[in-house]
Each structure stands twice: as structure tokens, then as C-alpha cells.
N, C-alpha and C positions, 0 to 999 in steps of 0.2 A: 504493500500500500504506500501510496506516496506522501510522507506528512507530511509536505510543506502546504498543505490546505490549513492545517493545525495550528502552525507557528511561524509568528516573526521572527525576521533575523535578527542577531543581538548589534547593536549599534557600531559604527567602527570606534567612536572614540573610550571605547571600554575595553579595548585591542590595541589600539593603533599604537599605544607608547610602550606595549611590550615588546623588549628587543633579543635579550639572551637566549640564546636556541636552548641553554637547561628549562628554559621557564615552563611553567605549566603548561600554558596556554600554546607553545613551540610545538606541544610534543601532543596535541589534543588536534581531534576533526571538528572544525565549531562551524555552525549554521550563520556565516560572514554574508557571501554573496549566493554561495549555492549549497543546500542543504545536503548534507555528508550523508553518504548507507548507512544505516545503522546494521545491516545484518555483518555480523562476523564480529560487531563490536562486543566489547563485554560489559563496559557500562557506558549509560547511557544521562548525560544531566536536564534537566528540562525546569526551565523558569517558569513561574506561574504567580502573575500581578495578577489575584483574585482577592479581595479583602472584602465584600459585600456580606459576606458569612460572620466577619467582625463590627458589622456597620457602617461599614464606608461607603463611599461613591467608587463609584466601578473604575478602572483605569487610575486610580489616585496610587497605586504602588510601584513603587519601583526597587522593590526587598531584590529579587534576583541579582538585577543588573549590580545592586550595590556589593553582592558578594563575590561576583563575578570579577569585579576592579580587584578585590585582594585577592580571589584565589588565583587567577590568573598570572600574576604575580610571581606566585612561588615557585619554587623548584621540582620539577619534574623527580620523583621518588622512584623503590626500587621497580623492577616489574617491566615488559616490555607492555607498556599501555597501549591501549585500543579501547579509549574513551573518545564517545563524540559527545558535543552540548548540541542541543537539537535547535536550542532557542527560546525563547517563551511561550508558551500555550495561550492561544487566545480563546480571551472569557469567550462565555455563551449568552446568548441574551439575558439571561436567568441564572440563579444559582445552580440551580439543580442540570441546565445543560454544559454548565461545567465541570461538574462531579461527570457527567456521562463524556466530555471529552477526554478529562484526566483520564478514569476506567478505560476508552478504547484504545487511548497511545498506549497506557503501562499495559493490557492484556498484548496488543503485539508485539511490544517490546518482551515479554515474559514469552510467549510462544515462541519467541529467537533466540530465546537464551541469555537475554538483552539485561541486565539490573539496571531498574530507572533509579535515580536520585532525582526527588522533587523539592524544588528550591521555593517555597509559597512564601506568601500567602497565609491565610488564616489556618487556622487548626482542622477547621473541620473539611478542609481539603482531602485529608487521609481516608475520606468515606469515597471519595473517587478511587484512593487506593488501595483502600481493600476489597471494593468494588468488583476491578479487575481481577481478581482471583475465583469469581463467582461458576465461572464456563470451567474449572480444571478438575472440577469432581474430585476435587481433595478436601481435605483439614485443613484449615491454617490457624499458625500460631501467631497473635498478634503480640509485638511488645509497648507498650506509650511510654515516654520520656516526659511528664509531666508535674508542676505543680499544682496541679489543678485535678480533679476528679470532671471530666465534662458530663456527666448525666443529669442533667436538668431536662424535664419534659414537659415545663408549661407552655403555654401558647404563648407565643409574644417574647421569646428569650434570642437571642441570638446565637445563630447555628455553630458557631465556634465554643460555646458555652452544653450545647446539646449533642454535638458529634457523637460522641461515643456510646449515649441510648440507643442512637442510628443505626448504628453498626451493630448492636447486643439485637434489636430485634430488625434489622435485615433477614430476610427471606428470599432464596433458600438460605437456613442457616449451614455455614460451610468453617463455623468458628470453633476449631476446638479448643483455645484455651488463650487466656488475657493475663498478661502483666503489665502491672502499671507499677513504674518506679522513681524516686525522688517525689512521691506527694508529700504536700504539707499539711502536719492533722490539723492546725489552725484554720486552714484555707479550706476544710473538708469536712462534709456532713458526715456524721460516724453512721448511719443510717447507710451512706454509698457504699462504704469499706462494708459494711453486714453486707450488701448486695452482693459482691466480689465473693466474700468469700462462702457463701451458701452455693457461688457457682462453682467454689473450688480455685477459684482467680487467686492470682496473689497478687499482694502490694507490697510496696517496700518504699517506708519514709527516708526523708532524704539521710536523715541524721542516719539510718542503720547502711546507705549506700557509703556517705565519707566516714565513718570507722571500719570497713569489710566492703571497698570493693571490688576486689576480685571476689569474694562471696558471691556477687551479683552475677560472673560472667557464664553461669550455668543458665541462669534466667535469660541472660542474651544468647544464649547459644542454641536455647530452643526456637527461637523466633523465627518465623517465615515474613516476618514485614515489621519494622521498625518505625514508627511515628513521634517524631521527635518536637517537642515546645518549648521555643526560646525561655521561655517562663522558668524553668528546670534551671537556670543558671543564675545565681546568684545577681542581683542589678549591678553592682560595682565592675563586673566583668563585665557583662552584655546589658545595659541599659535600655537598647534598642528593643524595647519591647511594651507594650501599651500594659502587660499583666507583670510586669517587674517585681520581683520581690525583693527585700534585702538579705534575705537568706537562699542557699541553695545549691547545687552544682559548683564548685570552682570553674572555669574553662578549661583547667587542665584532664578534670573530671569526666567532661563533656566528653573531649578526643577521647580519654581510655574506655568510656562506653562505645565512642565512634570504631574503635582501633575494635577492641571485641566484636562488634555487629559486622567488623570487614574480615575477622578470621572466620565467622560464622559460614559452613558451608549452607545450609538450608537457609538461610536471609538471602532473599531475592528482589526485593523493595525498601529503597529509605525514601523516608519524608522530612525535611525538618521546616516547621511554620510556625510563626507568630512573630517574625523580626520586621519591625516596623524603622525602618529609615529614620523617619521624622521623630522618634526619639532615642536616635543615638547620638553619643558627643561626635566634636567636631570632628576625629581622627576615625569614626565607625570603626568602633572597638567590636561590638556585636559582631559587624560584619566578618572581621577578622577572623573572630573564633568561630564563625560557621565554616567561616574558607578554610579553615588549620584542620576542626571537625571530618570536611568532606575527605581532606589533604588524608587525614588520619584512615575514615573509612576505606579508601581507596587502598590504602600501603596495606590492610590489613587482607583487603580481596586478594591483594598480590604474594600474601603468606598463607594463604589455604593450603591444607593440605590432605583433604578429601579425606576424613576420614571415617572410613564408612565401614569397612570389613571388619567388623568384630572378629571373627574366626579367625583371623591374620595372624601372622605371627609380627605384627605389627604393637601388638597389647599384651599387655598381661593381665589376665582374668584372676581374680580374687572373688572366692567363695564363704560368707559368712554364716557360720553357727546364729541361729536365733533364739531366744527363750519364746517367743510367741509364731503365733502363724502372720508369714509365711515361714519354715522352719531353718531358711535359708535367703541368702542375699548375695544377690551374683553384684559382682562391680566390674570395670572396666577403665584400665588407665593405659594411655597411651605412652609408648614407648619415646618418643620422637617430643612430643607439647606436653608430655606429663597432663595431659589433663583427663579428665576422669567421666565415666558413666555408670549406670545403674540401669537392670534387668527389674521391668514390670513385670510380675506373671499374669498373663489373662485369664477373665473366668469365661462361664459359659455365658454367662448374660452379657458379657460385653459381645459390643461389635468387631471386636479386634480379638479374631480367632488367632493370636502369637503374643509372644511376648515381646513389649516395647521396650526399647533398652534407650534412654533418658540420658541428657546428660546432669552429673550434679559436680560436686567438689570432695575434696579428700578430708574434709571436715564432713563432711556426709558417713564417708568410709569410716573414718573413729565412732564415728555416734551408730553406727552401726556393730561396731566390736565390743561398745560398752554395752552390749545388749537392747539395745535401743531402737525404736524404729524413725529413721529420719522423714523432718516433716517434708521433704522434699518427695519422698517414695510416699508420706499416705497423699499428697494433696494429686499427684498424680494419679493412684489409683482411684483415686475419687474421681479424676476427669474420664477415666476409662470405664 
């Protein structure tokens, strides 16, 4: 299909004064004068000035182009790249024919093998992309990077505030399981957090992300689509954000969750929304850290290392004695990333005739030798 029905080209003067052939932008296919293939690519960036879902006037963004100026910028990372930036997406007359443009670029792009990064725009942009996953008759596993709990469902609230109702009752439901990380309980109805976890959802406040988090990188590991909100980072770092908080993410933070979601073999979609230009300082510090973020993302697709054959001789399988049922606890750690997973057993009732093997952490594995059963393995089996 040919997108350039979809998207404008990104302007020259957001180009023009990058010279260094290391630079990012040297070593990228960007949508200048004539719109790049995206087949063969492996990721894919796509700008989206939608902010009407936050209140605004249509066309009043310009969050892309301004992350584009820094990331552009930077230096070209490890990896033989084969990123193109498509351009911006243009709105639809309506909200809602926006969410259906977003969904059909990111569903082609996904049938190519293609990883979009969506650079919005408001939050509730991510219902476009998880959208796109509706036609593959799969599960997906959603991850959110927010301050915010968005389930609000009155009438009259603003669709960046309600996204993620949207998404919990979308039909068909194709959702098997939600993590929301960095919320703030001040900022959060304890009523939402009940909701989550009667679904078996987990949350994690920000405070338990900066004392343990690599803890968290099992929760990003499971993800098939990452939705990220500026809001998640502390205001002194990224200001540029209309929901700013004074607590939150560091920036340095932000990358090590970006860096994990680019080791993630099964993540196949990032979104990051909520950076609003017009209030970042002079130097668009915000912007910075979303271009370092992507900078991050990217380096980490470049360290994949497909690991998928448990049977390998790539792992080493550890078998744990239990005092309760199940009588045992299979784990899996990698030889090569030291990182670790866990053997769900299925029942009969489940739909999952095999056993899911999860990933978790090696603080899982202890809490499993002290006889214990990790809340990691029951919240799972509760999703199965």
C-alpha cells in the first residue's frame, strides 16, 4: 500500500543543518521529498500532531517535529539500522478517524514485520495502537508508562483522561493482560487499582519502580505494545507536559525502561504521548529525553537476542521442590543475558492446553526456594 496518502513530509528545516554522516538522521530513510519503502525496514517512526483527545484545536501540535530536531541530532548507535521516519500522520476529520488511520498504518506496518514508534500527540492515541492488533487472532500484552490511571467513563471527560476504559472494553476482546507502571496513588482512585487487580492486572507505583528497577524489567518483557506518558517523568526533567508532576521517573529512568522494551523480543509497538511543546523550557529539555528514550529503544532492538528455545542448550533449567500445589516450579535463566523465566502449568479449564513459560526475575527464583509461591507465578495463573 502506498502511504504517502497518510502522511506529510517532515519539513526541510528540521534536516537541513544536520551535517555528520555519524548523525542519526545520516544513517535513517526519512519521508524528505519522496516517501522511503518501509518493507524490509525494521522500525518504522511516525509523527502524529493529534491533540483534540486533550482539548485542543486540531493542527495546534507540533510534539513530533520538536523531537525530531534532537533526535536527529544524535549519533547513529550500535546495529546496522534500517529505520525509516514515514513523516507525520494526518488527522482525520474527527477523533475517532484518527484512531482508524493510526490502527491501519501500524496493522501494515506489523504484517511487514515493521515496529512503529508513535511520536503523539495525546494519550489516548494508543487506542489507535492497540487497535491495530485486533485482525492477528492473538493475545496481546499491553504495558502503560503512566502517572495517571486513564479510566474515567463519564460523559463529557476528555478522551486522553478515558483511553484506557476504551481499550479494557474494546470488542473483540484480544487483551490478555495490562501493566501499568510509575502511577501515583495521590493522583489515583484506589477504586481503579481494585479494578486492575480483580483483572489480575498489575500496577506498580513509581516509588517501588526507583528502589527495584530492574524488578520491573520482567513486567516489560512480557509486553507486546508499550504506551508511554510524558507525565511518568518527573516535571524538572520533562516539563513539557500539560499533566506534569513534581514527582516521578528520572529521564535517566525513562531510557532504562526504553532500553528494556528494545531488548524485548515480543514488543512490537511503542507509543510515547503527552509532550506538549508549549510547555517546555527554552532548551526542550522534554524533547531531549524522548529523542535519548527512542535513541535508547532502538540500541536495545539492536541487542535482541531471540530468545525463545527453552529446550536449548542455551538455559539452564532449575526445578523447584514446593510445600504446596503446584509440587514443583520449573524456572529458566539464560545463559548469555542471565535473565530468567518461569513454567505456568495449564489446567483443563484454561484455554491454553500447555504450559506458558513467563518471564520473571531471580528474586522470583529465591522466593520460590524459601518455599514460597511468587506473586509473579499466582497473578499469572490467575490471567490463564
Amino acid at each position: 500500500m502506498d502511504l504517502t496518502l497518510f502522511f506529510s513530509p517532515i519539513e526541510e528545516s528540521i534536516h537541513s543543518s544536520v551535517q555528520p554522516v555519524s548523525s542519526f538522521f545520516r544513517n535513517i530513510r526519512a519521508y524528505t521529498e519522496k516517501m522511503p519503502d518501509y518493507k524490509g525496514a525494521h522500525i518504522a517512526l511516525i509523527g502524529v500532531n493529534e491533540t483534540r483527545g486533550a482539548g485542543h484545536h486540531p493542527g495546534s501540535a507540533s510534539a513530533p517535529d520538536e523531537v525530531r530536531r534532537k533526535l536527529y541530532q544524535l549519533k547513529k548507535g550500535t546495529g546496522a539500522y534500517r529505520v525509516v521516519d514515514l513523516g507525520n500522520l494526518n488527522p482525520g476529520v474527527d477523533l475517532e478517524e484518527t484512531y482508524v488511520r493510526l490502527s491501519e498504518v501500524c496493522r501494515i506496518l506489523l504484517e511487514n514485520n515493521v515496529l512503529p514508534i508513535i511520536i503523539g500527540g495525546s494519550h489516548d492515541l494508543d487506542y489507535g495502537q492497540y487497535w491495530a492488533y485486533e485482525g492477528f487472532e492473538k493475545l496481546v500484552s499491553l504495558l502503560n508508562v503512566d502517572a495517571f490511571l486513564d479510566l474515567d467513563d463519564k460523559h463529557g471527560v476528555a478522551a486522553d483522561r478515558r483511553h484506557l476504559h476504551k481499550i479494557l472494553l474494546h470488542e473483540p476482546n484480544y487483551l490478555l493482560s495490562y501493566t501499568h507502571l510509575a502511577y501515583q496513588t495521590y493522583l489515583i482512585d484506589p477504586a481503579s487499582i481494585a479494578v486492575l487487580e480483580k483483572l489480575y492486572f498489575e500496577a506498580f507505583r513509581v516509588g517501588e519502580m526507583r528502589t527495584k528497577l530492574a524488578e520491573m524489567e520482567p513486567a516489560i518483557r512480557q509486553a507486546d505494545l508499550l504506551s508511554f506518558d510524558v507525565s511518568a517523568i518527573r516535571s524538572s526533567d520533562a516539563p513539557g507536559c500539560e499533566r506534569a508532576q513534581p514527582f516521578g521517573l528520572h529521564g535517566e529512568d525513562a531510557c532504562q525502561v526504553a532500553w528494556y522494551a528494545g531488548m524485548n523480543e515480543k514488543l512490537s509497538s511503542v507509543g510515547i504521548y503527552g509532550y506538549s511543546p508549549q510547555h517546555d523550557d527554552p532548551h526542550h529539555k522534554t524533547a531531549s529525553i524522548i529523542a535519548t528514550m527512542i535513541w535508547y529503544f532502538i540500541e536495545g532492538y539492536y541487542h535482541r537476542k531471540n530468545e525463545q528455545d527453552f529446550k536449548g542448550n542455551d538455559f539452564t533449567k532449575y526445578t523447584v521442590s514446593m510445600p504446596t500445589d503446584p509440587d514443583t516450579l520449573i524456572f529458566y535463566k539464560s545463559k548469555f543475558t542471565e535473565r530468567w523465566w518461569m513454567e505456568i502449568p495449564g489446567t483443563a479449564k484454561s484455554s491454553y492446553h500447555r504450559n506458558s513459560i513467563v518471564p520473571c526475575s531471580y528474586a522470583d527464583y529465591k522466593t520460590a526456594t524459601a518455599g514460597e509461591l511468587p506473586d509473579r507465578f499466582i497473578t499469572a495463573l490467575g490471567k490463564i
